[in-house]
PQR file of N, CA, C, O and H, with PARSE charges and radii, in Angstrom:
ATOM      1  N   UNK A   1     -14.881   5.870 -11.557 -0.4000 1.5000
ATOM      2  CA  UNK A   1     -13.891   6.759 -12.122 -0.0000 2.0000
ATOM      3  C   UNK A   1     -12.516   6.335 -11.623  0.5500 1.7000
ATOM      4  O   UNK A   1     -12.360   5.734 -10.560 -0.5500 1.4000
ATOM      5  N   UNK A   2     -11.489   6.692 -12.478 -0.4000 1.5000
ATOM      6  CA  UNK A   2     -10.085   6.068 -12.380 -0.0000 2.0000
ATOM      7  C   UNK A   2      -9.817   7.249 -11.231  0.5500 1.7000
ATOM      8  O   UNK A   2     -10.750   7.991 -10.926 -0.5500 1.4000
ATOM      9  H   UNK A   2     -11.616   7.180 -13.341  0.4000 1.0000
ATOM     10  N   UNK A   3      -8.474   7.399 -10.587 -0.4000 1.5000
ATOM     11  CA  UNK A   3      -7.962   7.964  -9.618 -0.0000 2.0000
ATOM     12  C   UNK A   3      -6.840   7.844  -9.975  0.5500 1.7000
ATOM     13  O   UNK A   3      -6.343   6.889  -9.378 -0.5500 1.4000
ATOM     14  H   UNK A   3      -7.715   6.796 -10.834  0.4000 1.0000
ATOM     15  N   UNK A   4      -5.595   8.679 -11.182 -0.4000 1.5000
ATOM     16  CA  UNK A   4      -4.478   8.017 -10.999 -0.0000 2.0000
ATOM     17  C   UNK A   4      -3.828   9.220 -11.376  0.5500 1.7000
ATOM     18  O   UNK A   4      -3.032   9.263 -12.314 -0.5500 1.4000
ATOM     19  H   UNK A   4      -5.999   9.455 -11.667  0.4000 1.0000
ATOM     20  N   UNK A   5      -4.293  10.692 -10.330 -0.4000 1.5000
ATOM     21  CA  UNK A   5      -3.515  11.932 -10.375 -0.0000 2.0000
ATOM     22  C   UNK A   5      -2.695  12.134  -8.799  0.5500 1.7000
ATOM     23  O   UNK A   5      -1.932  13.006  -8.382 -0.5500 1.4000
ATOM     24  H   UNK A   5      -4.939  10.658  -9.568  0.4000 1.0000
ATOM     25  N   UNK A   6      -3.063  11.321  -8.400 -0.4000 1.5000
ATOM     26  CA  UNK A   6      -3.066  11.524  -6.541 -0.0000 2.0000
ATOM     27  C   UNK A   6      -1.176  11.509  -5.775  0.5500 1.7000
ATOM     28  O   UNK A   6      -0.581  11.711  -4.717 -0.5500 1.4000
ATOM     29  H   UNK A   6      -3.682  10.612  -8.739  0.4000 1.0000
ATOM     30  N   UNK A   7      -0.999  11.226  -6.811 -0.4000 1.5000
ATOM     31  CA  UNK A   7       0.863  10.109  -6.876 -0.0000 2.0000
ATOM     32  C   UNK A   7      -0.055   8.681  -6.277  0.5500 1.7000
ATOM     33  O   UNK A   7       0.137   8.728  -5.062 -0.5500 1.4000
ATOM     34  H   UNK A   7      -1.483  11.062  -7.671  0.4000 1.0000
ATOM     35  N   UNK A   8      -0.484   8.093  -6.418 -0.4000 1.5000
ATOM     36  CA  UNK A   8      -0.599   6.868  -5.724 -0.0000 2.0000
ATOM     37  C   UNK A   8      -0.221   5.931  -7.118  0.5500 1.7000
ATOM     38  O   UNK A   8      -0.470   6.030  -8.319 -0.5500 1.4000
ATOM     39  H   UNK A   8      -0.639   8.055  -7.405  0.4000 1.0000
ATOM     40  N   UNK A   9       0.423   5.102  -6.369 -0.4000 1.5000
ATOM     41  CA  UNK A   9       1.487   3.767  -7.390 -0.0000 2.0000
ATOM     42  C   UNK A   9       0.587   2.575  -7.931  0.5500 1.7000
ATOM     43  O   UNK A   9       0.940   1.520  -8.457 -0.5500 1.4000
ATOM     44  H   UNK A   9       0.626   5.022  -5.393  0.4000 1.0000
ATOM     45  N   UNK A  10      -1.194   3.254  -7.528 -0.4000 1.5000
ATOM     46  CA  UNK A  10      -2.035   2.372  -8.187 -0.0000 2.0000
ATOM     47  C   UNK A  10      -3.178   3.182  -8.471  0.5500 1.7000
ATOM     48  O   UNK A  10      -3.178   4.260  -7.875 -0.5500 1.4000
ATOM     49  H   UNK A  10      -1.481   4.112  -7.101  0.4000 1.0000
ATOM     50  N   UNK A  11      -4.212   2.942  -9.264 -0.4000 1.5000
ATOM     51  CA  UNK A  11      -5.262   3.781 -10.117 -0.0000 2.0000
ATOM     52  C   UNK A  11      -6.052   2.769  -9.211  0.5500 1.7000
ATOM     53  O   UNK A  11      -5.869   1.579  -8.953 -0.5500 1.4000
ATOM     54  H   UNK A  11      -4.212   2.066  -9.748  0.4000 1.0000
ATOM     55  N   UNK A  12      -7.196   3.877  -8.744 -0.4000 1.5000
ATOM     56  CA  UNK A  12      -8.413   3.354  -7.841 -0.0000 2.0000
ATOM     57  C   UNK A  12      -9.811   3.833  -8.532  0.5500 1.7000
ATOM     58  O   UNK A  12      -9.943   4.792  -9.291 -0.5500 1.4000
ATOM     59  H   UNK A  12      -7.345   4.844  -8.954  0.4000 1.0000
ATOM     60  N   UNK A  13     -10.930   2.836  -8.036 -0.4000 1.5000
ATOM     61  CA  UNK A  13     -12.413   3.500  -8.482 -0.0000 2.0000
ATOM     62  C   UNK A  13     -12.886   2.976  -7.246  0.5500 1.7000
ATOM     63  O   UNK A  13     -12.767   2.045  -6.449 -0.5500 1.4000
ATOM     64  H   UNK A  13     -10.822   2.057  -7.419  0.4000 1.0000
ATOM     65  N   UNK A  14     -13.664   4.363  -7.558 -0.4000 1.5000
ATOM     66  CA  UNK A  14     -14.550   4.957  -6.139 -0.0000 2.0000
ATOM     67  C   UNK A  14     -16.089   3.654  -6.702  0.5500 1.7000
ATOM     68  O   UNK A  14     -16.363   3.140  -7.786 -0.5500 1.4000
ATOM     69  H   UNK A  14     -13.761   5.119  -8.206  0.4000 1.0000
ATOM     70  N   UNK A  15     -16.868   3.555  -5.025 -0.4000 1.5000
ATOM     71  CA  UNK A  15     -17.908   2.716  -5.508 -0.0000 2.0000
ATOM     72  C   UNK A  15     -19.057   3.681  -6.038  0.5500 1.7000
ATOM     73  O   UNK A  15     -19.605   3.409  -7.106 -0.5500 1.4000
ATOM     74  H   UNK A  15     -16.645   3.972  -4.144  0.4000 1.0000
ATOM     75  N   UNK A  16     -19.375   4.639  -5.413 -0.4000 1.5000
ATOM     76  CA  UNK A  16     -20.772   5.550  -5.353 -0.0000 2.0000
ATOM     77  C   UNK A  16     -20.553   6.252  -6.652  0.5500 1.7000
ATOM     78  O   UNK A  16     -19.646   7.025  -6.962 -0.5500 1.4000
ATOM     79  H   UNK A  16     -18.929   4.859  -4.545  0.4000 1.0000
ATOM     80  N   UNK A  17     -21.591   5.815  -7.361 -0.4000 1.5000
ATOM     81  CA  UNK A  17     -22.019   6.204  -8.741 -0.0000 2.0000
ATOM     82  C   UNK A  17     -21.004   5.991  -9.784  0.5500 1.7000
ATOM     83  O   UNK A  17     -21.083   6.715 -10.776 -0.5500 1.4000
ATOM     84  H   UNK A  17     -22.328   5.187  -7.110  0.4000 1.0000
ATOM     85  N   UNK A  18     -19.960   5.021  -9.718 -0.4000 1.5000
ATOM     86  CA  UNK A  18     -19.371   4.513 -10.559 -0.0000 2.0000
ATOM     87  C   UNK A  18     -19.502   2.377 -10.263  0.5500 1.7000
ATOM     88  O   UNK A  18     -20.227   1.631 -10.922 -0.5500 1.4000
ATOM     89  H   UNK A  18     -19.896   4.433  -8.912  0.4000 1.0000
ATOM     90  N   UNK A  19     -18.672   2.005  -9.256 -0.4000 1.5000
ATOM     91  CA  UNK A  19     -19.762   0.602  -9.250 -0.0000 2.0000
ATOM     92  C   UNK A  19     -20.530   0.272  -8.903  0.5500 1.7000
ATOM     93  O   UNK A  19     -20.685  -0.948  -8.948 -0.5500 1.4000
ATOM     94  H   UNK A  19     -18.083   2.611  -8.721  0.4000 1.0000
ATOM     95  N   UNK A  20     -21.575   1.118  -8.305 -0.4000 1.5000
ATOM     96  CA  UNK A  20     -22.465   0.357  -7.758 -0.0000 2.0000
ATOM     97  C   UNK A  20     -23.427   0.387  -9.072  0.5500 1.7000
ATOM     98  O   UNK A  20     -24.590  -0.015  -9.025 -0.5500 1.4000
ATOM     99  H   UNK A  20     -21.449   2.110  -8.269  0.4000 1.0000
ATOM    100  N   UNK A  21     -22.779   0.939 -10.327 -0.4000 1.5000
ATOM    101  CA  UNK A  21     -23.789   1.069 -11.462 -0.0000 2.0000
ATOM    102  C   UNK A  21     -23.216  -0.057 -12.940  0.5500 1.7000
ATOM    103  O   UNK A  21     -23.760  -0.677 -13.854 -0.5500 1.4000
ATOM    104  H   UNK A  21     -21.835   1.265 -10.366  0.4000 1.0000
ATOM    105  N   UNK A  22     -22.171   0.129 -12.562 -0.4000 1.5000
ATOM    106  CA  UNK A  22     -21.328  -0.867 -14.053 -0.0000 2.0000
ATOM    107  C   UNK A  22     -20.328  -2.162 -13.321  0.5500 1.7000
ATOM    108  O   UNK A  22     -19.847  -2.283 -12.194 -0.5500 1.4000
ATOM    109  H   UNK A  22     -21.729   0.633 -11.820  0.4000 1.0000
ATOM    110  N   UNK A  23     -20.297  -2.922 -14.409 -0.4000 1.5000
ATOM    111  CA  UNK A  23     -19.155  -3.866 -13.728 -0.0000 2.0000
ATOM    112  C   UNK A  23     -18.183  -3.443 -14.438  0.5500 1.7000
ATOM    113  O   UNK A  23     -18.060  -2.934 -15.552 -0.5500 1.4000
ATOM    114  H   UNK A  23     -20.688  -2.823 -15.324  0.4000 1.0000
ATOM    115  N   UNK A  24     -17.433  -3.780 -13.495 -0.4000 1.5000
ATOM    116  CA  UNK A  24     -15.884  -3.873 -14.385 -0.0000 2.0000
ATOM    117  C   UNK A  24     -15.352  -5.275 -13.772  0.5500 1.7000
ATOM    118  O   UNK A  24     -15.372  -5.694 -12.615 -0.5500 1.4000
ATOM    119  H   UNK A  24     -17.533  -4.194 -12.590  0.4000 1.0000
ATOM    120  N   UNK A  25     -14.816  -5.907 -15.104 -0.4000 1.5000
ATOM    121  CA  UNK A  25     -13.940  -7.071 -15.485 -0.0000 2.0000
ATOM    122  C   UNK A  25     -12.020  -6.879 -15.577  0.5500 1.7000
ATOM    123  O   UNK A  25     -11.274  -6.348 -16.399 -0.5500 1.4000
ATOM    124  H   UNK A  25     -14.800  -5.567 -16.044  0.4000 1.0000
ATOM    125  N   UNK A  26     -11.938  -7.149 -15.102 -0.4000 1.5000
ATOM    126  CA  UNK A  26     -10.100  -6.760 -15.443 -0.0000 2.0000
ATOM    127  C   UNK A  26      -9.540  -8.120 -15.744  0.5500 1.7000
ATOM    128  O   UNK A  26      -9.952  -9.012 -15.003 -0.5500 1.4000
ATOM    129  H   UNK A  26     -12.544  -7.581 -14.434  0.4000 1.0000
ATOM    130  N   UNK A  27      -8.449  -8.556 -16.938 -0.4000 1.5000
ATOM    131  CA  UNK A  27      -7.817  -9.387 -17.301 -0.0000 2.0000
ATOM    132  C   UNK A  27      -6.614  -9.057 -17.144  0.5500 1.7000
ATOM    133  O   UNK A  27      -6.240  -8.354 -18.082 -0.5500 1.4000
ATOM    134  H   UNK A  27      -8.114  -7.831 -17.540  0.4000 1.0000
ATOM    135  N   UNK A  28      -5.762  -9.258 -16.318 -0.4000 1.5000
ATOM    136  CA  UNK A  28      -4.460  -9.054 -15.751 -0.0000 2.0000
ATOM    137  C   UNK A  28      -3.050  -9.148 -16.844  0.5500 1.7000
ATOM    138  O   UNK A  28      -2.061  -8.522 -17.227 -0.5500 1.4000
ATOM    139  H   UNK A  28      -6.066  -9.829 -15.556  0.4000 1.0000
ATOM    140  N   UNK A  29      -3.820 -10.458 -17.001 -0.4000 1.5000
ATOM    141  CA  UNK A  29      -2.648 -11.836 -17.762 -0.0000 2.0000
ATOM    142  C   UNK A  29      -2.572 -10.904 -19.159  0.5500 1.7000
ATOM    143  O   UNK A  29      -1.483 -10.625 -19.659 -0.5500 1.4000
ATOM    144  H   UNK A  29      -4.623 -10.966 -16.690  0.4000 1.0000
ATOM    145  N   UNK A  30      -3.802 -10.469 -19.714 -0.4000 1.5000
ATOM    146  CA  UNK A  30      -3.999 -10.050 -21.440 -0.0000 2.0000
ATOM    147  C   UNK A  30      -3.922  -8.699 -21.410  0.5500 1.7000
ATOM    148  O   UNK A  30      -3.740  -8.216 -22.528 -0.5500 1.4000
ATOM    149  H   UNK A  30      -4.687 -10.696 -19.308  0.4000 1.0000
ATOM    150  N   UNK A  31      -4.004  -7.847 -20.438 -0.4000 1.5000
ATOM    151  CA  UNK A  31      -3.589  -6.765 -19.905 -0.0000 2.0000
ATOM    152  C   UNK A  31      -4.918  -5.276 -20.526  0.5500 1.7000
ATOM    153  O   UNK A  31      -4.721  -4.252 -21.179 -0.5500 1.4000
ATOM    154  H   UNK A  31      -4.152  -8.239 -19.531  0.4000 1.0000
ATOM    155  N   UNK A  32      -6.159  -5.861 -19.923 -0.4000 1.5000
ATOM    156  CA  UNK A  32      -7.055  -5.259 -20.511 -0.0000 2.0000
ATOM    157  C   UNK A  32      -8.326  -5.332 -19.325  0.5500 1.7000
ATOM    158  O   UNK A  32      -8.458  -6.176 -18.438 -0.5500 1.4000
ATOM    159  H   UNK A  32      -6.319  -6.693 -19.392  0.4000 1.0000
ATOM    160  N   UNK A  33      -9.003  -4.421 -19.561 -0.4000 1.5000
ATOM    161  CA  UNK A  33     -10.103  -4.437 -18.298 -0.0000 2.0000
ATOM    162  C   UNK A  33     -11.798  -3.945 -19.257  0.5500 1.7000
ATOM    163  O   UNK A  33     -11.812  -3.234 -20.262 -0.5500 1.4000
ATOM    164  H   UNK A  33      -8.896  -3.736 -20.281  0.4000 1.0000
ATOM    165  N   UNK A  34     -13.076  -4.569 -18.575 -0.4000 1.5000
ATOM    166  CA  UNK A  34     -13.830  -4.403 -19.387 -0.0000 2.0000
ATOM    167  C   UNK A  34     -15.090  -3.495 -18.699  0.5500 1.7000
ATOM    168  O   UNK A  34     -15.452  -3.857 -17.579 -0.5500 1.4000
ATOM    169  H   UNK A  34     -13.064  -5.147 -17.758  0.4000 1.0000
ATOM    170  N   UNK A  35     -15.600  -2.626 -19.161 -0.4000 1.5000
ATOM    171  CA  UNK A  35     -16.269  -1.615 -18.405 -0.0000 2.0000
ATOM    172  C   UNK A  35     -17.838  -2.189 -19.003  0.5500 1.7000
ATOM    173  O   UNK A  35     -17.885  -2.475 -20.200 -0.5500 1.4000
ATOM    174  H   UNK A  35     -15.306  -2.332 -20.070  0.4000 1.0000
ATOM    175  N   UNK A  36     -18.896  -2.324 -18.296 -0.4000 1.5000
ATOM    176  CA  UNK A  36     -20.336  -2.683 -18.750 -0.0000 2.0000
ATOM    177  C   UNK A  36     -21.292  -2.003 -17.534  0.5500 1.7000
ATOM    178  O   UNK A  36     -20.978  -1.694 -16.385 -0.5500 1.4000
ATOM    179  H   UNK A  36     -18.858  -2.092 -17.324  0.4000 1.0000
ATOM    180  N   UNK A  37     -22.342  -1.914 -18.108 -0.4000 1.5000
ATOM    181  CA  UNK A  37     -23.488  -1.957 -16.916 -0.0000 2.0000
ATOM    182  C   UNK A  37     -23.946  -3.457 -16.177  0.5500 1.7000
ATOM    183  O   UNK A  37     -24.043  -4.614 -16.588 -0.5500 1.4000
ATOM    184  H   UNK A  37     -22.598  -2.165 -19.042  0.4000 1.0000
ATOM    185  N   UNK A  38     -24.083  -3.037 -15.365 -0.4000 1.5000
ATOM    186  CA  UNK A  38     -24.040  -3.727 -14.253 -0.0000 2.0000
ATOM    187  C   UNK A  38     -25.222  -5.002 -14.589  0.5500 1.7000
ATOM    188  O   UNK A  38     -25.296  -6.041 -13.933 -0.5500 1.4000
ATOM    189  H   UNK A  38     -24.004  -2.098 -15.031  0.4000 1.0000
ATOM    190  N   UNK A  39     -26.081  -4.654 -15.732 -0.4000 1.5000
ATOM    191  CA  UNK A  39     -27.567  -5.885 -16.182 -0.0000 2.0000
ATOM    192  C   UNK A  39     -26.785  -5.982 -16.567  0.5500 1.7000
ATOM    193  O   UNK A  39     -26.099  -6.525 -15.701 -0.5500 1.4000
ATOM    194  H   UNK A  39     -26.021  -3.810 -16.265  0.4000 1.0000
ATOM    195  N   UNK A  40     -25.981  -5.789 -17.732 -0.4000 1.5000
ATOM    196  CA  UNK A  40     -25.394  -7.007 -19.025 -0.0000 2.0000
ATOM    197  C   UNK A  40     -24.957  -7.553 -18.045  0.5500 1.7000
ATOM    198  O   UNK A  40     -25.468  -8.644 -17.789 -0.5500 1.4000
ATOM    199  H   UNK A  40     -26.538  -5.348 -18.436  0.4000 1.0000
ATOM    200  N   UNK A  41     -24.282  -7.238 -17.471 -0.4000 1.5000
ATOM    201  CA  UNK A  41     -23.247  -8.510 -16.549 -0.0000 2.0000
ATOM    202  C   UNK A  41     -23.101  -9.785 -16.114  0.5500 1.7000
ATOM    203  O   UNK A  41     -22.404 -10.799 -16.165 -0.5500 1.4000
ATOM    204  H   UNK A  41     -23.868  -6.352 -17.679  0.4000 1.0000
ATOM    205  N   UNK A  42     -24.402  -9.107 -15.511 -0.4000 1.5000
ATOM    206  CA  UNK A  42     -25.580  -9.852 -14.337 -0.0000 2.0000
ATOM    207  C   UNK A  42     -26.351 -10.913 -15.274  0.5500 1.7000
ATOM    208  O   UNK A  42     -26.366 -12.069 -14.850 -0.5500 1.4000
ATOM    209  H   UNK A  42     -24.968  -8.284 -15.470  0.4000 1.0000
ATOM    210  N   UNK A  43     -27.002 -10.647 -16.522 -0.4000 1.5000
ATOM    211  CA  UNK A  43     -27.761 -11.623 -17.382 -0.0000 2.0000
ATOM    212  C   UNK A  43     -26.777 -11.937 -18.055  0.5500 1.7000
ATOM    213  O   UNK A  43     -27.118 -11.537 -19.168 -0.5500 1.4000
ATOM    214  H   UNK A  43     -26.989  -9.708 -16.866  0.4000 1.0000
ATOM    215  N   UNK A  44     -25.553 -12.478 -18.194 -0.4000 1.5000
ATOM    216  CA  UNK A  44     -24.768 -13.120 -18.422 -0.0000 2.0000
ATOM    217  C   UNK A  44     -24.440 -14.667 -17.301  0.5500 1.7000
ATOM    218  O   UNK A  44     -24.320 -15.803 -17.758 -0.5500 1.4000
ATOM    219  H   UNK A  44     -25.276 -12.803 -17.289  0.4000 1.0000
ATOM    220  N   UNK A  45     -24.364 -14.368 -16.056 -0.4000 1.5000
ATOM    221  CA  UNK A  45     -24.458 -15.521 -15.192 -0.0000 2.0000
ATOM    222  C   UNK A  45     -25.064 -16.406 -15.153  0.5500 1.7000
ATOM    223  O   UNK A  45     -26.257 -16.157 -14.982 -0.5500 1.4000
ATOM    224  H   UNK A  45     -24.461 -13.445 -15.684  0.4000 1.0000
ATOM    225  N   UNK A  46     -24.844 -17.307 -15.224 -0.4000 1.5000
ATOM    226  CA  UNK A  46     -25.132 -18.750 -15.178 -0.0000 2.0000
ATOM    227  C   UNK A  46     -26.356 -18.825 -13.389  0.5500 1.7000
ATOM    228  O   UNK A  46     -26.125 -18.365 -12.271 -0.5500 1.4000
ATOM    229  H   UNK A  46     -23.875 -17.509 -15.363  0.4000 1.0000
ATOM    230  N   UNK A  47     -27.388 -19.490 -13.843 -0.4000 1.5000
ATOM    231  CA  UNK A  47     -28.316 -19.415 -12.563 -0.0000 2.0000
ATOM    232  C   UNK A  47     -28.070 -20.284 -11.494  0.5500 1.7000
ATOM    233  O   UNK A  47     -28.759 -20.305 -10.474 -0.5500 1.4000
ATOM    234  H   UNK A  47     -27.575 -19.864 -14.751  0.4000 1.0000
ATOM    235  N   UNK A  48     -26.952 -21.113 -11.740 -0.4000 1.5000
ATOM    236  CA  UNK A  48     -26.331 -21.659 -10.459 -0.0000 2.0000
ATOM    237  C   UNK A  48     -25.498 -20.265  -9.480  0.5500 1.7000
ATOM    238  O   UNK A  48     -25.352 -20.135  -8.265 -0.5500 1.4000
ATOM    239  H   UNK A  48     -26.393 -21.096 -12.569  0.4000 1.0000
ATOM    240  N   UNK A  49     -25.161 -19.555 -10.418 -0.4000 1.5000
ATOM    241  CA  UNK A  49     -24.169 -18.505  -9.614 -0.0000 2.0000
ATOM    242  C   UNK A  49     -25.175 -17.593  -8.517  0.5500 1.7000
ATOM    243  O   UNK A  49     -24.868 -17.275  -7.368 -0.5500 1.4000
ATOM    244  H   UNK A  49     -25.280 -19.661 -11.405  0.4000 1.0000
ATOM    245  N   UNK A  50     -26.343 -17.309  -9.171 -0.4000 1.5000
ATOM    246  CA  UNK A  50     -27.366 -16.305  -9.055 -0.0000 2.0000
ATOM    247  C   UNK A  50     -27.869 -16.802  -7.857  0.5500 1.7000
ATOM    248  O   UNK A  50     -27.983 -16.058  -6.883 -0.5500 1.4000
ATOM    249  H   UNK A  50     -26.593 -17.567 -10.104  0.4000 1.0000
ATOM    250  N   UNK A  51     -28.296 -18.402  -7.803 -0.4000 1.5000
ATOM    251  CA  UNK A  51     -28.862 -18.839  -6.728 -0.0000 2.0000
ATOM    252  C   UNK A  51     -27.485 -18.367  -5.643  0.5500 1.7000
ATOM    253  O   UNK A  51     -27.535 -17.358  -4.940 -0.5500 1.4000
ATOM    254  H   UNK A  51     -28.203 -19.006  -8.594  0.4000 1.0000
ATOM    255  N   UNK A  52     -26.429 -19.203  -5.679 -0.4000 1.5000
ATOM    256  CA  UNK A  52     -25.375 -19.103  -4.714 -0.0000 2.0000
ATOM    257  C   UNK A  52     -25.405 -17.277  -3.860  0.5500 1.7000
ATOM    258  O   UNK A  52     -25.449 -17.164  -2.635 -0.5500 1.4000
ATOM    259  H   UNK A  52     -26.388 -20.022  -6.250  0.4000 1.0000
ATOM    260  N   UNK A  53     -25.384 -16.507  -4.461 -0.4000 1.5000
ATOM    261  CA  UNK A  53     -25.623 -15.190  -4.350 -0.0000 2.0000
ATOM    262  C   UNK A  53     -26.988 -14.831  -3.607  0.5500 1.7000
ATOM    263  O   UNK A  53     -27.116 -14.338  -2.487 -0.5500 1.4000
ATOM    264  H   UNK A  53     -25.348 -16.599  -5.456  0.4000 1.0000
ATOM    265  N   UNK A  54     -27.865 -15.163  -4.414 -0.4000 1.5000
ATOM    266  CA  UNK A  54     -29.413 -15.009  -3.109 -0.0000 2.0000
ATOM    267  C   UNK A  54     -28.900 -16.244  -1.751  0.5500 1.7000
ATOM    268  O   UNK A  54     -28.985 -15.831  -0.595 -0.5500 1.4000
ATOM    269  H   UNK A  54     -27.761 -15.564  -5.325  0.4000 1.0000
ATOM    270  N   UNK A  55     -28.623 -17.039  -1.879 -0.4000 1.5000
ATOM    271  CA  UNK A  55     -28.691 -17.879  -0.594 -0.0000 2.0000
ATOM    272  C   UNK A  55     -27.542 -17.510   0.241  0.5500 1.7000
ATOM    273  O   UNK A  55     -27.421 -18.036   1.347 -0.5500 1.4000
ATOM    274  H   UNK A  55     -28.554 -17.375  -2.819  0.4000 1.0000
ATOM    275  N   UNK A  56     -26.865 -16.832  -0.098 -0.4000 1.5000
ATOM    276  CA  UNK A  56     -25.268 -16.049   0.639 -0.0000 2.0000
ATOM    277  C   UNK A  56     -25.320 -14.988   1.200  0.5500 1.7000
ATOM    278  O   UNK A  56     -24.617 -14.805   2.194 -0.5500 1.4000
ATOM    279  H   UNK A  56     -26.963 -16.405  -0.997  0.4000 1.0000
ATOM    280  N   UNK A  57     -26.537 -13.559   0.510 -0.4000 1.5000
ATOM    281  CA  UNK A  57     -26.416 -12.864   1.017 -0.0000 2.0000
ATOM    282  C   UNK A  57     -28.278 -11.871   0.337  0.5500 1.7000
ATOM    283  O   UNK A  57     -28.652 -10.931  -0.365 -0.5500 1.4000
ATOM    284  H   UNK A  57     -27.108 -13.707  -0.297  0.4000 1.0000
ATOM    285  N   UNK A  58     -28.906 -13.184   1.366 -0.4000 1.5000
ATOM    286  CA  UNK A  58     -30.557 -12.424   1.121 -0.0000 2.0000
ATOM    287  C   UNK A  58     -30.852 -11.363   1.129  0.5500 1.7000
ATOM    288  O   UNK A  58     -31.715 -10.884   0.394 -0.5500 1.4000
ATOM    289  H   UNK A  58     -28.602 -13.947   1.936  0.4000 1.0000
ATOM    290  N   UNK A  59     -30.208 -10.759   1.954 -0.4000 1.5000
ATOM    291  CA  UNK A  59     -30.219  -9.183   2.112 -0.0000 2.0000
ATOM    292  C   UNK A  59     -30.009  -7.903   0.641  0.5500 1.7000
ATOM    293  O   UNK A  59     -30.565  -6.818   0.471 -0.5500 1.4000
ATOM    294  H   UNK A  59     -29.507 -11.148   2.551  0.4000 1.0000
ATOM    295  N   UNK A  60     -29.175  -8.498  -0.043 -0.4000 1.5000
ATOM    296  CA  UNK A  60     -29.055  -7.846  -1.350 -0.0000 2.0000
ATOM    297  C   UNK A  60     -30.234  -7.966  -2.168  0.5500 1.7000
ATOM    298  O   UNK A  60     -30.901  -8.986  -2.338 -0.5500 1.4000
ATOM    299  H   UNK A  60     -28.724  -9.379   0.096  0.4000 1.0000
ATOM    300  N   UNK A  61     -30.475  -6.510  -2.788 -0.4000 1.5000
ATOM    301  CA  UNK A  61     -31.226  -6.930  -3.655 -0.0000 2.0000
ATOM    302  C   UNK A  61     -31.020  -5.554  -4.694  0.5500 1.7000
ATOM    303  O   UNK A  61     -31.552  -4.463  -4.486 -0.5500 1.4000
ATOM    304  H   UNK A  61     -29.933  -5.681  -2.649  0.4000 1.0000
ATOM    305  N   UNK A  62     -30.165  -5.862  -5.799 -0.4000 1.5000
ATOM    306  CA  UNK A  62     -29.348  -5.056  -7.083 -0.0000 2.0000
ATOM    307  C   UNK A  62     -31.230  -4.475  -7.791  0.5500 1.7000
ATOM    308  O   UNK A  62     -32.296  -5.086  -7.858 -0.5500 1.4000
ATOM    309  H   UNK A  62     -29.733  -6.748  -5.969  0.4000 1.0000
ATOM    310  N   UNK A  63     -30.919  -3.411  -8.086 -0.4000 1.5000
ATOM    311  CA  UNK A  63     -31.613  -2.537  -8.715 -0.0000 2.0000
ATOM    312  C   UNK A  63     -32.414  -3.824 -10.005  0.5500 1.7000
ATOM    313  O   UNK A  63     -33.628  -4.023  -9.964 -0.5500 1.4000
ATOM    314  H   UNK A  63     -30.053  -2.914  -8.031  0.4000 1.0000
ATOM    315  N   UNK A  64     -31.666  -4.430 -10.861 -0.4000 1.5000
ATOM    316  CA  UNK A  64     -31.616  -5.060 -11.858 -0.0000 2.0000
ATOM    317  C   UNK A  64     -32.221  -6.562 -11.262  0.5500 1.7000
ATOM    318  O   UNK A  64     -32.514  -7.515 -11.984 -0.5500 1.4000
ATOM    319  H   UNK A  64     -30.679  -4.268 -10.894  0.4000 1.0000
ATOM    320  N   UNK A  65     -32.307  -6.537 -10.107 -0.4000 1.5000
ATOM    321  CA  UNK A  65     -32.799  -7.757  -9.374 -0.0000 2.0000
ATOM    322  C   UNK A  65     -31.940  -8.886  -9.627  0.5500 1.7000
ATOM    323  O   UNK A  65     -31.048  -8.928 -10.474 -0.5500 1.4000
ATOM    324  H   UNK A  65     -32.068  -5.764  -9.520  0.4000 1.0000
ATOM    325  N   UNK A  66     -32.487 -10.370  -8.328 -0.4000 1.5000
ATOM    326  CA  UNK A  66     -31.933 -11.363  -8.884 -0.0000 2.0000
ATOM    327  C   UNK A  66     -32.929 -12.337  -9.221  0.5500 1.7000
ATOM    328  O   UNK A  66     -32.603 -13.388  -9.774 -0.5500 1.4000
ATOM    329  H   UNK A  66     -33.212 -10.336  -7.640  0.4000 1.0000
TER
END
């Protein structure tokens, strides 16, 4: 969820039950950000990335698996 009633000079999202469930993508340059669940995302990656990720940090292991 966005956060941008607070006066703070930037809009924040909380992790618990907002990312730890969807990704979000932000494009700075084109000025647009992209909201998904967290599988599409994920089965989008290339399995070089996937490996890099299990061998970096074994300990994770995403609902959606790797």
């Amino acid at each position: 969820m966005f956060v941008v009633d607070e006066g703070l000079p930037f809009a924040l999202l909380g992790y618990e039950g907002f990312l730890n469930r969807w990704a979000v993508s932000f494009n700075g340059g084109m000025g647009y950000y992209v909201v998904e669940p967290a599988e599409e995302f994920h089965s989008r990656q290339p399995p070089e990335i996937l490996r890099i990720l299990r061998e970096k940090w074994p300990h994770l292991s995403p609902p959606f698996g790797w």
